[in-house]
Chimera marker file (.cmm) of the C-alpha trace (Angstrom):
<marker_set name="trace">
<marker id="1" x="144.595" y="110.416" z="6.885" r="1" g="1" b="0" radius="0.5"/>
<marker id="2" x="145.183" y="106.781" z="6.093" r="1" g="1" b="0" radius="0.5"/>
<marker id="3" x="143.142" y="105.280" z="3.454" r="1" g="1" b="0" radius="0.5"/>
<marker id="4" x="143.791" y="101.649" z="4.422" r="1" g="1" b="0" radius="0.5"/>
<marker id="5" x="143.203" y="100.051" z="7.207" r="1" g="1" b="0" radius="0.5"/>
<marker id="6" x="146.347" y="99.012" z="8.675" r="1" g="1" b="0" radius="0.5"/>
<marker id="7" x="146.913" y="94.909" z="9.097" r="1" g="1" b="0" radius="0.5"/>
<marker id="8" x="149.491" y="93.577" z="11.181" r="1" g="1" b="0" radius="0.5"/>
<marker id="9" x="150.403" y="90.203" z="10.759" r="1" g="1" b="0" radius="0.5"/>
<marker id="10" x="151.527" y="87.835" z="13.583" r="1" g="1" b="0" radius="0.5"/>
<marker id="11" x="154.800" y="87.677" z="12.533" r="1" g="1" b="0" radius="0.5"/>
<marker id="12" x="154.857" y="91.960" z="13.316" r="1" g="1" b="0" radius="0.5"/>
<marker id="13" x="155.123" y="91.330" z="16.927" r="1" g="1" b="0" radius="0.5"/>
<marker id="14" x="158.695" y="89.323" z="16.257" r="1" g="1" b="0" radius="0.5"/>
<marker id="15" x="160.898" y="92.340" z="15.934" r="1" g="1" b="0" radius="0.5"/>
<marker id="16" x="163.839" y="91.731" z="13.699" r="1" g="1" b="0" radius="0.5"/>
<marker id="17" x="166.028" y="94.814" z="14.801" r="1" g="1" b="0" radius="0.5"/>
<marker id="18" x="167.049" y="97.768" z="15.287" r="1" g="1" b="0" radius="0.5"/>
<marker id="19" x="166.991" y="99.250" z="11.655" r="1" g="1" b="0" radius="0.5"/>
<marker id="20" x="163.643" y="97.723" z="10.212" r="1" g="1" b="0" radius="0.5"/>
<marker id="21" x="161.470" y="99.781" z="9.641" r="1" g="1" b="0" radius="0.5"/>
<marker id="22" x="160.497" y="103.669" z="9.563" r="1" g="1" b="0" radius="0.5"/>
<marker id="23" x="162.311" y="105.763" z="12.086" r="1" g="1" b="0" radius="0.5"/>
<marker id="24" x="160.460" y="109.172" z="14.001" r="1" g="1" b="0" radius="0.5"/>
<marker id="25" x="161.219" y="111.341" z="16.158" r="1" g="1" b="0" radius="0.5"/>
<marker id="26" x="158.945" y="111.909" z="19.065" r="1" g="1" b="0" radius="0.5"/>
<marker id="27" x="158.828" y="113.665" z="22.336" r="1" g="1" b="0" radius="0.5"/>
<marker id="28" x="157.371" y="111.929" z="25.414" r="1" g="1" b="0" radius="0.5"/>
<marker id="29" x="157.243" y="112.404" z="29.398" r="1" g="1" b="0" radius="0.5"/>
<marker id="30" x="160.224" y="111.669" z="31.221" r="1" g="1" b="0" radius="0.5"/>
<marker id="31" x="158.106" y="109.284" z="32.948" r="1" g="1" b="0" radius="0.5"/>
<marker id="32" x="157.168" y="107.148" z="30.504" r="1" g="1" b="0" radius="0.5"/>
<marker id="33" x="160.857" y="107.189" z="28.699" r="1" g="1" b="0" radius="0.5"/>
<marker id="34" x="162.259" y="105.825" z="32.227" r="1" g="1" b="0" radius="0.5"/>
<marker id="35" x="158.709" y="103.383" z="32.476" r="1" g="1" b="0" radius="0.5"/>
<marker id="36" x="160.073" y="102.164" z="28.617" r="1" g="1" b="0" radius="0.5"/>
<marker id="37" x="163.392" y="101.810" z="30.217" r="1" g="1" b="0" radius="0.5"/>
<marker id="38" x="162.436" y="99.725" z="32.708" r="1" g="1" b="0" radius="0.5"/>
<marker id="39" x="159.734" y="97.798" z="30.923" r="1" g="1" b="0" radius="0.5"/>
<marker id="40" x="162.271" y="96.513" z="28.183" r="1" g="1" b="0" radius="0.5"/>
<marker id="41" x="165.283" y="95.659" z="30.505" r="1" g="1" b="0" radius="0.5"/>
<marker id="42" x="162.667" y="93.347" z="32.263" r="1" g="1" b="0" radius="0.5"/>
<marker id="43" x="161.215" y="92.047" z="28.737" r="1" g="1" b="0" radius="0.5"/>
<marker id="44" x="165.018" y="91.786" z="27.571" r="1" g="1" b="0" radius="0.5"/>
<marker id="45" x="163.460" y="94.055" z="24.448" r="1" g="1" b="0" radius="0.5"/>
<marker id="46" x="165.039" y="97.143" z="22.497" r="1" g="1" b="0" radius="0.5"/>
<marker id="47" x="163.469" y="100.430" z="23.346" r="1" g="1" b="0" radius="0.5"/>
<marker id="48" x="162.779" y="100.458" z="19.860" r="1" g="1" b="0" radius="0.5"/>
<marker id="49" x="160.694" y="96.886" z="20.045" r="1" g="1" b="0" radius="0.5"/>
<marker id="50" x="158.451" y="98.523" z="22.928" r="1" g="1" b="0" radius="0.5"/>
<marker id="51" x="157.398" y="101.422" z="21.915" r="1" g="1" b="0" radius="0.5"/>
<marker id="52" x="156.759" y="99.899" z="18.177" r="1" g="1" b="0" radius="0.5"/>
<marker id="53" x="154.686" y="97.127" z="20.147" r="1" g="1" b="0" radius="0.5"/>
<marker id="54" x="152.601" y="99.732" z="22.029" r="1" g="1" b="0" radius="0.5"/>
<marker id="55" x="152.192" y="101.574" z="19.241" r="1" g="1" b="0" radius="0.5"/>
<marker id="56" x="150.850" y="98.533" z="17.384" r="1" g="1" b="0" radius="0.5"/>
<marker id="57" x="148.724" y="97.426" z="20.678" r="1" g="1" b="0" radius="0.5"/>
<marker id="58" x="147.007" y="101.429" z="20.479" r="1" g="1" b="0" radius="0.5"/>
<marker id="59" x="145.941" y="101.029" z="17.148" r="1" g="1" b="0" radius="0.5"/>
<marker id="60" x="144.785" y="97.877" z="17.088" r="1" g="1" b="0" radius="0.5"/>
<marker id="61" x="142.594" y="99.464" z="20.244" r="1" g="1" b="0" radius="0.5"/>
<marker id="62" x="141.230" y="101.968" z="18.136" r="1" g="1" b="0" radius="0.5"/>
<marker id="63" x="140.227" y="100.311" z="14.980" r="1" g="1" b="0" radius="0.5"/>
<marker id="64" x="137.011" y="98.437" z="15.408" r="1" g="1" b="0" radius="0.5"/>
<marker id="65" x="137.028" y="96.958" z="12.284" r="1" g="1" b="0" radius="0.5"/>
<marker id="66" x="139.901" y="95.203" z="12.360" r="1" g="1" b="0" radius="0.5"/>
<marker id="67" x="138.916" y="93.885" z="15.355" r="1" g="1" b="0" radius="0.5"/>
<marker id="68" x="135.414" y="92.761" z="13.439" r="1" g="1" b="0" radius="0.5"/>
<marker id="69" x="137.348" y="91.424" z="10.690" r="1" g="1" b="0" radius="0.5"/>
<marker id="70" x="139.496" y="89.407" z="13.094" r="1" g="1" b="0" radius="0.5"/>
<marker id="71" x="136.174" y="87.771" z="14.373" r="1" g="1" b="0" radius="0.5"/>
<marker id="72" x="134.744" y="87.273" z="10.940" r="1" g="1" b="0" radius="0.5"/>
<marker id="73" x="137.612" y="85.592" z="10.078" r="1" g="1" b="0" radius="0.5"/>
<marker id="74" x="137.549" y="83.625" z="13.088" r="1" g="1" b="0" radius="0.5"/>
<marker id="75" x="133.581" y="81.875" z="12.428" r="1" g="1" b="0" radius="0.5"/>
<marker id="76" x="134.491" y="81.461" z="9.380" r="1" g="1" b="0" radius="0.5"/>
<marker id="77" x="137.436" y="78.952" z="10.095" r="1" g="1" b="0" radius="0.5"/>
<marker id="78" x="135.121" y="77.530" z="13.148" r="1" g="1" b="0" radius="0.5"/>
<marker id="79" x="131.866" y="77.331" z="10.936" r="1" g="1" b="0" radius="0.5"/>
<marker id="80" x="128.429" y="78.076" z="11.915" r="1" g="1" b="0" radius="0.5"/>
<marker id="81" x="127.400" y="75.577" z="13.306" r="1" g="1" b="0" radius="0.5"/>
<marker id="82" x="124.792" y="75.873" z="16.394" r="1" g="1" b="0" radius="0.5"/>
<marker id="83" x="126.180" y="74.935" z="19.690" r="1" g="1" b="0" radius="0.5"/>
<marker id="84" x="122.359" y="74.040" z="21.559" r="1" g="1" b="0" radius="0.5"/>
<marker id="85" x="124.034" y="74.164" z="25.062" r="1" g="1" b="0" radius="0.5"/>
<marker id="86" x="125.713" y="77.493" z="24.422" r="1" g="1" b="0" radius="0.5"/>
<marker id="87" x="122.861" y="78.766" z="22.772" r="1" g="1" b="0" radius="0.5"/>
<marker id="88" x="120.497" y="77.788" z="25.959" r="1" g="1" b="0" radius="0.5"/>
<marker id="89" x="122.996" y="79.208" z="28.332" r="1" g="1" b="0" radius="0.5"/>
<marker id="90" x="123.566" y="82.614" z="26.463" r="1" g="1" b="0" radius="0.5"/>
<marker id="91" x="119.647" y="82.785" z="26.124" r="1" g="1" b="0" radius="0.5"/>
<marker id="92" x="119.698" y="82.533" z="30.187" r="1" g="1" b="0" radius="0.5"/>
<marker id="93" x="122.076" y="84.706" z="31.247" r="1" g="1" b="0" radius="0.5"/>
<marker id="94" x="120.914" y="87.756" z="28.679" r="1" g="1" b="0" radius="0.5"/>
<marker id="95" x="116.877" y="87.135" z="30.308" r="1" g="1" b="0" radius="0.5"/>
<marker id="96" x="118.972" y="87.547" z="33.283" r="1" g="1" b="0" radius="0.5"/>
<marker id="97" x="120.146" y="91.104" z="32.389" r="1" g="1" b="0" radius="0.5"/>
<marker id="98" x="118.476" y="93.924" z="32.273" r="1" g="1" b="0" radius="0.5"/>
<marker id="99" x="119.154" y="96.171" z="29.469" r="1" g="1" b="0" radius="0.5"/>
<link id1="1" id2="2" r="1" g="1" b="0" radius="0.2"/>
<link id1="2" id2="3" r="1" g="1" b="0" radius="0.2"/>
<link id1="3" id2="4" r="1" g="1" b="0" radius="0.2"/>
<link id1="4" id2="5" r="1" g="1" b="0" radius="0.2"/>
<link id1="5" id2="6" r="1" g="1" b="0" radius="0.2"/>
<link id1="6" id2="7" r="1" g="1" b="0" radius="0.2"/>
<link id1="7" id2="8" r="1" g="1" b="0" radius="0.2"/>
<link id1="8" id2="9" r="1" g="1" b="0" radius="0.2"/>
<link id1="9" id2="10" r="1" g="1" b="0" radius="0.2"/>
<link id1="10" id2="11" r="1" g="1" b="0" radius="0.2"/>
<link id1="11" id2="12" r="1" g="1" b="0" radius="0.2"/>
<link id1="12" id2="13" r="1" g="1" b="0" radius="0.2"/>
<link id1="13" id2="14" r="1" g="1" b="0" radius="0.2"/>
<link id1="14" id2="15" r="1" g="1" b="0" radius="0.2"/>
<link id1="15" id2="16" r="1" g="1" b="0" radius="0.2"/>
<link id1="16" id2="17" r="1" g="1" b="0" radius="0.2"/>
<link id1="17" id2="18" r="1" g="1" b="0" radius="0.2"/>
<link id1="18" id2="19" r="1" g="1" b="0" radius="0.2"/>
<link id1="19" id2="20" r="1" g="1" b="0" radius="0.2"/>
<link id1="20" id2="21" r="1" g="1" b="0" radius="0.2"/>
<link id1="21" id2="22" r="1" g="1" b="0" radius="0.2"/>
<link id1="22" id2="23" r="1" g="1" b="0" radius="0.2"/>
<link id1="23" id2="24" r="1" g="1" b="0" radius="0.2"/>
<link id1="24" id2="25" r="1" g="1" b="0" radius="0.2"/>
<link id1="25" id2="26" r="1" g="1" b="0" radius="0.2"/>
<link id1="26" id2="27" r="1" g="1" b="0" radius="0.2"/>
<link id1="27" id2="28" r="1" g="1" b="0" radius="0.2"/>
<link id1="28" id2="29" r="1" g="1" b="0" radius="0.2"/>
<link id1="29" id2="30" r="1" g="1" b="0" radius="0.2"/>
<link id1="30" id2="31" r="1" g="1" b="0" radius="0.2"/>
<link id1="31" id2="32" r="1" g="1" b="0" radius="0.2"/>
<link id1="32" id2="33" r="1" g="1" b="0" radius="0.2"/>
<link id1="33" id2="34" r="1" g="1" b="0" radius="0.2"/>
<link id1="34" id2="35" r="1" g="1" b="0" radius="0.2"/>
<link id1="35" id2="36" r="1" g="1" b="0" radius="0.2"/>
<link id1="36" id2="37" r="1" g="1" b="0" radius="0.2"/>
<link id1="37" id2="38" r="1" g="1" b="0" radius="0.2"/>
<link id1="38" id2="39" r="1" g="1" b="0" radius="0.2"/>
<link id1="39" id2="40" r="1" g="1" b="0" radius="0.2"/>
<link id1="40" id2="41" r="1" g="1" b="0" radius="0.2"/>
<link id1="41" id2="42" r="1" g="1" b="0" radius="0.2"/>
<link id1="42" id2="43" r="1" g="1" b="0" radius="0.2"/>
<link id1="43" id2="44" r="1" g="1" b="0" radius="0.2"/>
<link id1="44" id2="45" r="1" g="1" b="0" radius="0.2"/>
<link id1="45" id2="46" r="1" g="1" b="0" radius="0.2"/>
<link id1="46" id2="47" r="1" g="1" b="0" radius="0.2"/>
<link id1="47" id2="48" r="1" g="1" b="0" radius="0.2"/>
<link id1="48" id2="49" r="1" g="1" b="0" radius="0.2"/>
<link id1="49" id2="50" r="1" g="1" b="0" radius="0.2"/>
<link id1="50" id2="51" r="1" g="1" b="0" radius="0.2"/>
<link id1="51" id2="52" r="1" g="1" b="0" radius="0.2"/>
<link id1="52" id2="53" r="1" g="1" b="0" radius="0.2"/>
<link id1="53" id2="54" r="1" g="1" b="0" radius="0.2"/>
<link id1="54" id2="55" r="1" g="1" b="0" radius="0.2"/>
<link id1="55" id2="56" r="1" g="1" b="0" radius="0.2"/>
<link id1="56" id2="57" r="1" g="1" b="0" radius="0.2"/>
<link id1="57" id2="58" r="1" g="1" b="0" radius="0.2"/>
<link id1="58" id2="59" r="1" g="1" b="0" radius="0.2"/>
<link id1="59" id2="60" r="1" g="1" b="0" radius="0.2"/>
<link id1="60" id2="61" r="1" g="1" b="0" radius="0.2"/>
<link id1="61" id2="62" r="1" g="1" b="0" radius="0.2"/>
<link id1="62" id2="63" r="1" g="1" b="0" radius="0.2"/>
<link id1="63" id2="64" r="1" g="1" b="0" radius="0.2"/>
<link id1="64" id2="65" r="1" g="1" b="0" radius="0.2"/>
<link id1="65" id2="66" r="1" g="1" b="0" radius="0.2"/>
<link id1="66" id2="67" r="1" g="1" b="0" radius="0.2"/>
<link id1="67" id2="68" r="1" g="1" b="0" radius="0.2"/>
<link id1="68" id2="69" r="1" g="1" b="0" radius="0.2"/>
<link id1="69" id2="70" r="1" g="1" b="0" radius="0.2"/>
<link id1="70" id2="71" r="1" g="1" b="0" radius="0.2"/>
<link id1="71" id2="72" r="1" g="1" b="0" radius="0.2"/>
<link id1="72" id2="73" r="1" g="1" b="0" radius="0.2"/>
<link id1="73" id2="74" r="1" g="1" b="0" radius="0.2"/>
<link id1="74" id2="75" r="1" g="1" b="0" radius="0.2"/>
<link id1="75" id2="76" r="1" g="1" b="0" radius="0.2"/>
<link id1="76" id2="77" r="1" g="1" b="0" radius="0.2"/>
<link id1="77" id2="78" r="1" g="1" b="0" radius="0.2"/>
<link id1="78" id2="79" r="1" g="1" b="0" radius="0.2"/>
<link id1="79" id2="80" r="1" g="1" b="0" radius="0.2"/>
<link id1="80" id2="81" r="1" g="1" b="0" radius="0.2"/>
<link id1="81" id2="82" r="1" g="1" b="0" radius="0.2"/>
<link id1="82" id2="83" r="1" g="1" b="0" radius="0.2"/>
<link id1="83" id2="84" r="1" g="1" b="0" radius="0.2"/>
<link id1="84" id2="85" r="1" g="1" b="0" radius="0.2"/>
<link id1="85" id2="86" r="1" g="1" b="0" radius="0.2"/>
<link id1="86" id2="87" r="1" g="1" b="0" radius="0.2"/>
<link id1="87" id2="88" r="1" g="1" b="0" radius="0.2"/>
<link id1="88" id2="89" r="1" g="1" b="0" radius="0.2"/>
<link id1="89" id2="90" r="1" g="1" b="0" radius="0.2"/>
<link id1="90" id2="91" r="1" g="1" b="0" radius="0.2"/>
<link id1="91" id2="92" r="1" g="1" b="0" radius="0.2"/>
<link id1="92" id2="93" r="1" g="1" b="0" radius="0.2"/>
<link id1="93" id2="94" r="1" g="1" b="0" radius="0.2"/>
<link id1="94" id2="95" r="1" g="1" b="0" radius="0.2"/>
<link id1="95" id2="96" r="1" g="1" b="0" radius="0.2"/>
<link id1="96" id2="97" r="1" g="1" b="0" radius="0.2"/>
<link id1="97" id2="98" r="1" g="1" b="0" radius="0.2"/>
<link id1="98" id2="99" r="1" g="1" b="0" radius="0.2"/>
</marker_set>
């Protein structure tokens, strides 16, 4: 179990090469290996840079709070100040809802 929640900076998603980084050893469908295939001929990307990108994409998926902290982040570089419209037109289409 991991006892930190994982952060991946921007700069992750700009893949540097082959050898960076930990190297596994996993066994998948045939079907997705040739999907990978095709999927980084088209994006000009390793194998290697897909499946690390994925993998990055799925976890990001599946940790809330990072997503929460992303947001929290976010306000606070925006500020808190109220927006009146977007208040009043939030306010209308939740009345509009039924919950």
């Amino acid at each position: 179990m991991i006892d930190q929640p994982l952060h991946f900076p921007l700069d992750y998603l700009h893949f540097s090469g082959y050898t960076n980084g930990m190297k596994t050893a996993v066994s998948i469908p045939n079907e997705v290996y040739a999907e990978t295939e095709r999927l980084a001929r088209r994006l000009n990307k390793s194998r290697s840079e897909v499946y690390s990108l994925a993998l990055a994409e799925y976890l990001a998926r599946h940790a809330p709070e990072r997503v929460t902290e992303a947001m929290d982040r976010v306000c606070e570089e925006v500020g808190q100040e109220s927006d009146q419209f977007a208040a009043v037109a939030a306010r209308r289409i939740l009345e509009r809802n039924s919950w």
